[in-house]
FIGULUM-847867 format. One record per atom (N, C-alpha, C): residue in three letters; x negated, y, z; atom name. Coordinates in steps of 0.1 Angstrom, whole numbers, padded with zeros to 4 digits. Layout:
% FIGULUM-847867
> ala:X:Y:Z:CA
...
//
This chain:
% FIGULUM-847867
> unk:-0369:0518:1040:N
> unk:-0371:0506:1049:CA
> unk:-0358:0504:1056:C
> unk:-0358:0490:1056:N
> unk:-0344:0487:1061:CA
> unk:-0342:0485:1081:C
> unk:-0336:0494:1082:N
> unk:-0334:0492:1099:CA
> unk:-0334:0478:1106:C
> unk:-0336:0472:1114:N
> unk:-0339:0460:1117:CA
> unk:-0324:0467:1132:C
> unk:-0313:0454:1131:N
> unk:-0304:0452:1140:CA
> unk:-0305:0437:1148:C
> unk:-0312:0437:1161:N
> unk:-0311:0428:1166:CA
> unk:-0294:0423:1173:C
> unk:-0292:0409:1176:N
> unk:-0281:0404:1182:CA
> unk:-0290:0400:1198:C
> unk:-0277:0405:1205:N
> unk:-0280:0401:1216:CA
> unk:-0288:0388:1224:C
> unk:-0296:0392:1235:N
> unk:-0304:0378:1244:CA
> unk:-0293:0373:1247:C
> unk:-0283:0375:1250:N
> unk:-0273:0358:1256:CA
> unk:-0272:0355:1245:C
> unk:-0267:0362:1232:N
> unk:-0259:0351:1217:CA
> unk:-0278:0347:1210:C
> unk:-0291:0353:1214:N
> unk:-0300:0348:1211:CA
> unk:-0307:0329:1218:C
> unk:-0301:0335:1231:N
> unk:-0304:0326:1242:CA
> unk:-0294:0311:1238:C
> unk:-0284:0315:1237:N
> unk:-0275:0304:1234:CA
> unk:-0275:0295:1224:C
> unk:-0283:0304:1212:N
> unk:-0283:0299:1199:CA
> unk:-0295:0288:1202:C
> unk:-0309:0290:1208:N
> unk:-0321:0287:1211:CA
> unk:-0320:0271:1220:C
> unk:-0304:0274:1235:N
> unk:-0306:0265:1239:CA
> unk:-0294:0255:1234:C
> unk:-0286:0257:1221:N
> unk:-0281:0244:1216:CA
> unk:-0290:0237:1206:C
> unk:-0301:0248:1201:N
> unk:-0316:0237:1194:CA
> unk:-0320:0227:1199:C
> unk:-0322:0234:1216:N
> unk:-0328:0227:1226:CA
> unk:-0318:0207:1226:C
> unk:-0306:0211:1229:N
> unk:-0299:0200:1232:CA
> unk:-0291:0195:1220:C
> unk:-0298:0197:1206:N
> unk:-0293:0184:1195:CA
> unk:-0280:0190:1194:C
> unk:-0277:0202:1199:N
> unk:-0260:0203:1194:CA
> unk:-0263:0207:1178:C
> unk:-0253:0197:1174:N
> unk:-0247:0195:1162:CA
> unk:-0245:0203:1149:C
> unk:-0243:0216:1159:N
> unk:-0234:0230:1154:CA
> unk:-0249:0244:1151:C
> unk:-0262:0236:1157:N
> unk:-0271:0250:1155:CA
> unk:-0271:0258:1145:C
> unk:-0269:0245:1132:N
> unk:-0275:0256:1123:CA
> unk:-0258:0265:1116:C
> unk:-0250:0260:1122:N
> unk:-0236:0271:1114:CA
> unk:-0237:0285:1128:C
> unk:-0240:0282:1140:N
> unk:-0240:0291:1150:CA
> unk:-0253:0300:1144:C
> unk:-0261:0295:1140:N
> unk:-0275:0304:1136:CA
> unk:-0266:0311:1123:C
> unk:-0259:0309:1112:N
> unk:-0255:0309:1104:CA
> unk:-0244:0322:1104:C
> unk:-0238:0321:1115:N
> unk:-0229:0331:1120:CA
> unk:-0235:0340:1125:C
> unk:-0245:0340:1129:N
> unk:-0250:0353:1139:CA
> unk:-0259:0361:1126:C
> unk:-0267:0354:1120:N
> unk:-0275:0361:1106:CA
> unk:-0262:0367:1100:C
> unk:-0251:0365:1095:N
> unk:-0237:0372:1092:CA
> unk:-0238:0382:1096:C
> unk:-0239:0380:1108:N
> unk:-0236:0394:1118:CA
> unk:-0246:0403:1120:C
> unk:-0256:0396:1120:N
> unk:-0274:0407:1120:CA
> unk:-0280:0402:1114:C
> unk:-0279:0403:1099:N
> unk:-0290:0398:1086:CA
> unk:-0304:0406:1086:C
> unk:-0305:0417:1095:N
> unk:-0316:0422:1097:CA
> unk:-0324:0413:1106:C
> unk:-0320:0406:1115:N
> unk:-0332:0405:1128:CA
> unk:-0335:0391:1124:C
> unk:-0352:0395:1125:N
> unk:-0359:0386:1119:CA
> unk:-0360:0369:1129:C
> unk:-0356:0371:1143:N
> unk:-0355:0363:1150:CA
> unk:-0344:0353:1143:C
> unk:-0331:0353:1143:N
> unk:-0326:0346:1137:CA
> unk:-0325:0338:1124:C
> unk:-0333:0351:1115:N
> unk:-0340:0338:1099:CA
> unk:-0349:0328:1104:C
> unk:-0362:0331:1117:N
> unk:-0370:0319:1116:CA
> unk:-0364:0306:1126:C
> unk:-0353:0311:1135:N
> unk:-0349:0299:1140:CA
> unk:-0343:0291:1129:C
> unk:-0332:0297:1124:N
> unk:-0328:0290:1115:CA
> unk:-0333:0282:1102:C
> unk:-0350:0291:1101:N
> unk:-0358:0281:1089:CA
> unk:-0359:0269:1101:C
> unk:-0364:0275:1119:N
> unk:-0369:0259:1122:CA
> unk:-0357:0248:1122:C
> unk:-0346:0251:1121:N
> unk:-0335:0243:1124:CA
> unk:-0337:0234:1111:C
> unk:-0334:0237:1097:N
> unk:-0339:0234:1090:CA
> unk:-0348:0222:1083:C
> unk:-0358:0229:1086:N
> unk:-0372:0218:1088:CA
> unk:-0370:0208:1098:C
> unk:-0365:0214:1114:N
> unk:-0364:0202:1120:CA
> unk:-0354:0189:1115:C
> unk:-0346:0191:1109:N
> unk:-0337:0181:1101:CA
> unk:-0336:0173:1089:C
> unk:-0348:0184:1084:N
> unk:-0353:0175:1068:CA
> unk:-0350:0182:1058:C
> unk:-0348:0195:1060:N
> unk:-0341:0205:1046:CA
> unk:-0352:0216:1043:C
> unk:-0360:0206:1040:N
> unk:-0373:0218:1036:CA
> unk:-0372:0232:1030:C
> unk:-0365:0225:1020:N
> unk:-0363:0236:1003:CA
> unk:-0356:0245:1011:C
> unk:-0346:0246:1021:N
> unk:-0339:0254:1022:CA
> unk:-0345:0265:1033:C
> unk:-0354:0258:1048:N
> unk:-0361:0261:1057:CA
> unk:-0373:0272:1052:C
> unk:-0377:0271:1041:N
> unk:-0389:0283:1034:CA
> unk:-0379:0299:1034:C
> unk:-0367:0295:1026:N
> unk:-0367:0312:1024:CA
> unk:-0363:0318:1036:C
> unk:-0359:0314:1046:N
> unk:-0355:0316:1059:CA
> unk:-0367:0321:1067:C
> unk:-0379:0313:1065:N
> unk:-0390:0315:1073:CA
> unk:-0397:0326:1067:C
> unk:-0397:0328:1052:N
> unk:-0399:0340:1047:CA
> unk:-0391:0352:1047:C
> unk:-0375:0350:1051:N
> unk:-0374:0365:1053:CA
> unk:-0377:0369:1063:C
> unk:-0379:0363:1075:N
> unk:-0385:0362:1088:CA
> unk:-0394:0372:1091:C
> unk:-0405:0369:1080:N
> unk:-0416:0377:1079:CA
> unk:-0411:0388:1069:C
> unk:-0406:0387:1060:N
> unk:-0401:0401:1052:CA
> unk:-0397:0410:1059:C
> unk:-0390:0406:1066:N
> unk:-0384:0419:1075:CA
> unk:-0389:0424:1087:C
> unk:-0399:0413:1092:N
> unk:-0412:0414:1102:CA
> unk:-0421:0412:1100:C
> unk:-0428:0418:1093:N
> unk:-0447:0416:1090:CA
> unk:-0453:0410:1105:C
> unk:-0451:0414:1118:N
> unk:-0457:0420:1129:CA
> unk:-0449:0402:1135:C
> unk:-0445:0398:1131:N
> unk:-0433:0385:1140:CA
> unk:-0446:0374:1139:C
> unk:-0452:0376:1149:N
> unk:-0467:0369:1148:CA
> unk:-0464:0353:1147:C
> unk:-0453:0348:1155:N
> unk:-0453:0333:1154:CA
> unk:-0444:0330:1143:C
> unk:-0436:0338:1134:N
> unk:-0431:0333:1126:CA
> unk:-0439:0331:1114:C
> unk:-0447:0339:1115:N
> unk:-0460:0343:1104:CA
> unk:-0466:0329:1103:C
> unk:-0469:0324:1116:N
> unk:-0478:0311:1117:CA
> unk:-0470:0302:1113:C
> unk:-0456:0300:1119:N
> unk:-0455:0289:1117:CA
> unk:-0446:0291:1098:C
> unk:-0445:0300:1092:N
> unk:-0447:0296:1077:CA
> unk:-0457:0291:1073:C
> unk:-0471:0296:1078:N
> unk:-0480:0290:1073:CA
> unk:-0484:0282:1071:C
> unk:-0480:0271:1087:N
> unk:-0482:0262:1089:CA
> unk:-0473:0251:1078:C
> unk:-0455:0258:1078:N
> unk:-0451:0250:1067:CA
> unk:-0458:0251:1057:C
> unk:-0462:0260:1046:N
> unk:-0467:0259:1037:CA
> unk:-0483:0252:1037:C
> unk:-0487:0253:1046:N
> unk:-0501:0241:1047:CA
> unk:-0502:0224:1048:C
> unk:-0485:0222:1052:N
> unk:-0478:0210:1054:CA
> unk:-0468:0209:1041:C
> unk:-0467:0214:1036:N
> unk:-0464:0213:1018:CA
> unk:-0473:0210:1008:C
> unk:-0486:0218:1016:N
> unk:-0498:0215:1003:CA
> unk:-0496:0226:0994:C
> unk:-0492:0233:1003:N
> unk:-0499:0251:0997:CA
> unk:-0509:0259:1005:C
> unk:-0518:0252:1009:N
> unk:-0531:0256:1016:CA
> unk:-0536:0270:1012:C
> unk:-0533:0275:1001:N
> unk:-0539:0287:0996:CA
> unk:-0530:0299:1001:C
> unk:-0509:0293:0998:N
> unk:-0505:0303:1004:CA
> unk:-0503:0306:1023:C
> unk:-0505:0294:1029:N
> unk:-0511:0296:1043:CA
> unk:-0519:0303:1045:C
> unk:-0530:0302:1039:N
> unk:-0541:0310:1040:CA
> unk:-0538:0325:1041:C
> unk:-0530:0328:1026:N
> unk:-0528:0340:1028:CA
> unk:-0520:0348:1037:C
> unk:-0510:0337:1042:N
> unk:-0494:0337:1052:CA
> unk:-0506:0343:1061:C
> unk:-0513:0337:1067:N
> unk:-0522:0336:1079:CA
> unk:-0531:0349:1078:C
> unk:-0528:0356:1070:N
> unk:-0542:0368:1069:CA
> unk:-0541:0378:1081:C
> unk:-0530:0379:1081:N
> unk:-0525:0392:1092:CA
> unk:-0525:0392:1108:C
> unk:-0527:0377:1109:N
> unk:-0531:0369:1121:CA
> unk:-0544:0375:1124:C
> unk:-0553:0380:1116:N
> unk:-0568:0382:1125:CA
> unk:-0572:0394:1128:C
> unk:-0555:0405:1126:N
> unk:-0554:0414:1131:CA
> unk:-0550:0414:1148:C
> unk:-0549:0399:1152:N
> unk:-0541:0402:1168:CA
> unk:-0554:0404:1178:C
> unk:-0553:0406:1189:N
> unk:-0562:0407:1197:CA
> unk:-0574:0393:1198:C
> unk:-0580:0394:1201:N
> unk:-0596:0386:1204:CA
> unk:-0590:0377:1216:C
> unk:-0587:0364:1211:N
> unk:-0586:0355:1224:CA
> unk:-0572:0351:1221:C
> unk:-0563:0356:1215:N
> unk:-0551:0352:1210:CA
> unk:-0549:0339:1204:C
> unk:-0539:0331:1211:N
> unk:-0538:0317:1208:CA
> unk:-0538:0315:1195:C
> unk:-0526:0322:1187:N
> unk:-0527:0320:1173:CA
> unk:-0539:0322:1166:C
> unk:-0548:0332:1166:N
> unk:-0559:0331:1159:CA
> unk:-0565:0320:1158:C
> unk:-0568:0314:1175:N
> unk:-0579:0300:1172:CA
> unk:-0572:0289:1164:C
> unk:-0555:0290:1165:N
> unk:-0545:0274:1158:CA
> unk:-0549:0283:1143:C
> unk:-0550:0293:1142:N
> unk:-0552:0297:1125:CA
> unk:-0565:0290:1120:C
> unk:-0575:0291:1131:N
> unk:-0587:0293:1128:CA
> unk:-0591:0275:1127:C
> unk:-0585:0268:1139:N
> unk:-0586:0257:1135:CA
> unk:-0582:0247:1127:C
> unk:-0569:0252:1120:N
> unk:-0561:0248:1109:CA
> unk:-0574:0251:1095:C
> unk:-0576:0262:1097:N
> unk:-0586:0266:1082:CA
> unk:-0601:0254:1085:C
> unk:-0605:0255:1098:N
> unk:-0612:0243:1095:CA
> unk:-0609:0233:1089:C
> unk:-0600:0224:1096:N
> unk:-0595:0215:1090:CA
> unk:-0590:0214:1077:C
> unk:-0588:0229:1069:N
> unk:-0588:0224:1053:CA
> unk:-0597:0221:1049:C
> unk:-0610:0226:1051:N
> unk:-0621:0223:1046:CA
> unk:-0633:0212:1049:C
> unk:-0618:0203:1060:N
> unk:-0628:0189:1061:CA
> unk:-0636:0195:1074:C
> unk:-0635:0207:1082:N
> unk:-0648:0205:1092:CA
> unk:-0640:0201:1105:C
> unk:-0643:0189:1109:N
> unk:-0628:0185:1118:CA
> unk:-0634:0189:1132:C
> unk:-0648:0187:1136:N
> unk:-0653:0190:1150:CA
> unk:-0649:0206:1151:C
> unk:-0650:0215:1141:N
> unk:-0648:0226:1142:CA
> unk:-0634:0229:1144:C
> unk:-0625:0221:1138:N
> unk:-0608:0224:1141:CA
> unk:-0604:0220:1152:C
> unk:-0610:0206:1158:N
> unk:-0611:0202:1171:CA
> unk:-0609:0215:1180:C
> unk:-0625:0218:1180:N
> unk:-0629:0228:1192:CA
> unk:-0619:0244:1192:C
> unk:-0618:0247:1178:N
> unk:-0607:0259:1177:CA
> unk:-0594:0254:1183:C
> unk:-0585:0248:1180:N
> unk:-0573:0240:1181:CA
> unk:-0573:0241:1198:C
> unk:-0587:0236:1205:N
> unk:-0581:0230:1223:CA
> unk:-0582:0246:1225:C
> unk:-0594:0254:1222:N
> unk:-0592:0268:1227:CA
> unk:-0580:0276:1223:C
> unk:-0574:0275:1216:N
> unk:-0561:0282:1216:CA
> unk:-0552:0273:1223:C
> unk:-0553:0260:1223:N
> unk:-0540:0253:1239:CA
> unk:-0547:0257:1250:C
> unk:-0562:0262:1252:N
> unk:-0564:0266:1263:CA
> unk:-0556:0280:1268:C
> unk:-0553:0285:1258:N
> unk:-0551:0301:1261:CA
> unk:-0539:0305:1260:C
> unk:-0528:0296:1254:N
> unk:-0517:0295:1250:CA
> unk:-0506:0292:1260:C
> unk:-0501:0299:1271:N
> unk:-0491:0303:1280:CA
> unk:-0478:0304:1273:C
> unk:-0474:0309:1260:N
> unk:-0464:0315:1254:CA
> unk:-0455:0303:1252:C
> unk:-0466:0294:1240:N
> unk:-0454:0283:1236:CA
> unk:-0460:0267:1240:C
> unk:-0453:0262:1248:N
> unk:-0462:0250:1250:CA
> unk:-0458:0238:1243:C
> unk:-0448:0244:1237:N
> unk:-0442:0234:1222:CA
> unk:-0450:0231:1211:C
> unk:-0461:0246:1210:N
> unk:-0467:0247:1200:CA
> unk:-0481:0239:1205:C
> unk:-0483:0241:1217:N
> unk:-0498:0234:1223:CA
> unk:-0493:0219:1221:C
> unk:-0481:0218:1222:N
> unk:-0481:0198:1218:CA
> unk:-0483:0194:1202:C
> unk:-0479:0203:1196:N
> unk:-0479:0200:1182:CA
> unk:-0495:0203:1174:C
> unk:-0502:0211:1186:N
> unk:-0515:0211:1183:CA
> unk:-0521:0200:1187:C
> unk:-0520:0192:1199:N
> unk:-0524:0182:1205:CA
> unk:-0520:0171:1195:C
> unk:-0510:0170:1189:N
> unk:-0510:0159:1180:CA
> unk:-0517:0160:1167:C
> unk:-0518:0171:1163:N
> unk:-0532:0172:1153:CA
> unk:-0546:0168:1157:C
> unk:-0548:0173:1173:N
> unk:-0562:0168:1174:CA
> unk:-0560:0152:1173:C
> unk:-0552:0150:1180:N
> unk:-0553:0136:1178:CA
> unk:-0555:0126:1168:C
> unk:-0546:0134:1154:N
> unk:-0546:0125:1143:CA
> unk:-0563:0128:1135:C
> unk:-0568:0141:1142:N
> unk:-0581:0140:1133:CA
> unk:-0587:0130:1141:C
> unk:-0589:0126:1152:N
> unk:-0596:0124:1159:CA
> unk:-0596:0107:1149:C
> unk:-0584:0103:1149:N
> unk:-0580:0087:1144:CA
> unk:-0590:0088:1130:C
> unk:-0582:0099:1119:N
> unk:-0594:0102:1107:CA
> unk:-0605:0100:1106:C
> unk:-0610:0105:1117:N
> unk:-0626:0108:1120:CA
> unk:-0629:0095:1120:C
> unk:-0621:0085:1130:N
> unk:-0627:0070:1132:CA
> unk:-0622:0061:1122:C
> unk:-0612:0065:1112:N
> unk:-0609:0057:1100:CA
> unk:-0622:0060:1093:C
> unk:-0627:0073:1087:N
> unk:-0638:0075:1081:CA
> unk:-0647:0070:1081:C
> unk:-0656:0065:1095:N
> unk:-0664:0066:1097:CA
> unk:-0668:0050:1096:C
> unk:-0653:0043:1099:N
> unk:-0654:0030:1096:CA
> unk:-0655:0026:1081:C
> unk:-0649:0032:1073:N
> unk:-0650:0029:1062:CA
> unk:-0660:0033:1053:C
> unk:-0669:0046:1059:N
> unk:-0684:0046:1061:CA
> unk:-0692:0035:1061:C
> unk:-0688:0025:1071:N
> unk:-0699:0018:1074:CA
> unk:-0697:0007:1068:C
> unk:-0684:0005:1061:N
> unk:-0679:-0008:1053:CA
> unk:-0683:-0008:1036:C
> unk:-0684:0005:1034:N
> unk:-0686:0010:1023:CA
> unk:-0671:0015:1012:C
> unk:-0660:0014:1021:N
> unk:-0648:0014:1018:CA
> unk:-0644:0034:1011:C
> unk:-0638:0034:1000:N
> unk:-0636:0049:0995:CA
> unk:-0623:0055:1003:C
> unk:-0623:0064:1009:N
> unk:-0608:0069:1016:CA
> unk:-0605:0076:1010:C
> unk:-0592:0080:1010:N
> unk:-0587:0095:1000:CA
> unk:-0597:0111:1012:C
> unk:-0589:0118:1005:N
> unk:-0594:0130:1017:CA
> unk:-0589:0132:1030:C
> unk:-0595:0132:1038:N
> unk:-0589:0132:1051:CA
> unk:-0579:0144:1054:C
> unk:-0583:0151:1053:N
> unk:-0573:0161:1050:CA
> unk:-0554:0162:1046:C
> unk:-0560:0159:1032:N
> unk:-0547:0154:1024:CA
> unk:-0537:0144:1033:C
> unk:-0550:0135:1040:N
> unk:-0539:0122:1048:CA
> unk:-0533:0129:1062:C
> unk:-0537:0135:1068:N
> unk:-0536:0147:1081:CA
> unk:-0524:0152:1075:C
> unk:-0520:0160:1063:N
> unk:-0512:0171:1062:CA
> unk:-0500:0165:1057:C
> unk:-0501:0150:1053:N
> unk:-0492:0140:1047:CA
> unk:-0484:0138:1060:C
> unk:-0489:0135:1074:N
> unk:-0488:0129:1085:CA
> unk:-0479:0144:1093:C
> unk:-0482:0153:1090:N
> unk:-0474:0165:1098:CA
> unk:-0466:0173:1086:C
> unk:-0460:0166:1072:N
> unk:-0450:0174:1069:CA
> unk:-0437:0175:1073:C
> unk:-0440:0165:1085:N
> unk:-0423:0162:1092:CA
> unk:-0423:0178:1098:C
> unk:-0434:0179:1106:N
> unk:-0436:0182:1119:CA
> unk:-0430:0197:1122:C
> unk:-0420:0203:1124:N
> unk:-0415:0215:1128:CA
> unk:-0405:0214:1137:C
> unk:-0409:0223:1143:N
> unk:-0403:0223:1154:CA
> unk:-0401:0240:1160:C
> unk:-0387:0240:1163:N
> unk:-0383:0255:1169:CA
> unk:-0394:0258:1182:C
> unk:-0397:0275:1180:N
> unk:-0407:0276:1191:CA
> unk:-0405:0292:1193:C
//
């Protein structure tokens, strides 16, 4: 097993708050520091989010996966691969990204965004609803991640009333689903 070498909270801190302010330079600063500590898993998943946040998907995956390679236990990096890969339309490997998540304690924000994400593959949208607000209920840690949840309730919520109309028109929709996860493959964001 390979020793894990973390880099320092100020060269951590610093890297985190030029994400914060659009500097230019995040991802060669993220780039330099992984150089320096290729072990610490903190720095692969900023740098997958830098990544994704800019549009370089293909490259944002292996990053976010060594993340977890090197940290089984890195609970939000875990999620939010999964979440990339559930916003790719690999729902199956999410799923399985997500298994280790229902090892965390009972009440854990992440479990209910896991739990309401898995609804939502399977179309049960009141159910992803109600999981989804109970983990922004409980979620102190990231409130980046409670907005990015809030825009999913939202977009089901539109679904729900696209559906329902087209229900009553007799109109065929694709899967709601499919259209939901079309709508959040932008969506990453460092957290």
């Amino acid at each position: 097993m390979t020793s894990i070498t973390l880099c320092s909270d100020a060269d951590l801190q610093d890297l985190m708050a030029a994400m914060q302010s659009d500097d230019q330079d995040d991802l060669l600063r993220a780039d330099r520091l992984i150089e320096a500590y290729p072990t610490d898993p903190r720095l692969h998943f900023l740098r997958g989010s830098i990544l994704a946040s800019i549009g370089r998907p293909i490259e944002a995956l292996p990053s976010l996966k060594q993340a977890v390679s090197i940290a089984p236990d890195f609970a939000i990096a875990r999620f939010q691969l999964g979440f990339f890969q559930l916003t790719s339309g690999e729902a199956v490997d999410a799923l399985t990204t997500w298994g280790p998540i229902a090892l965390l304690p009972d009440g854990h924000y992440l479990r209910f965004f896991v739990g309401g994400l898995t609804h939502l593959i399977r179309d049960e949208f009141d159910e992803a609803i109600t999981r989804l607000n109970e983990g922004i209920a409980v979620n102190d840690e990231n409130p980046a991640l409670n907005g990015d949840m809030q825009l999913i309730i939202s977009q089901i919520i539109e679904v729900q009333h696209a559906v329902a109309s087209d229900a009553a028109t007799g109109s065929d929709t694709a899967s709601a689903t499919s259209f939901l996860l079309d709508q959040f493959s932008g969506l990453k964001r460092p957290n």
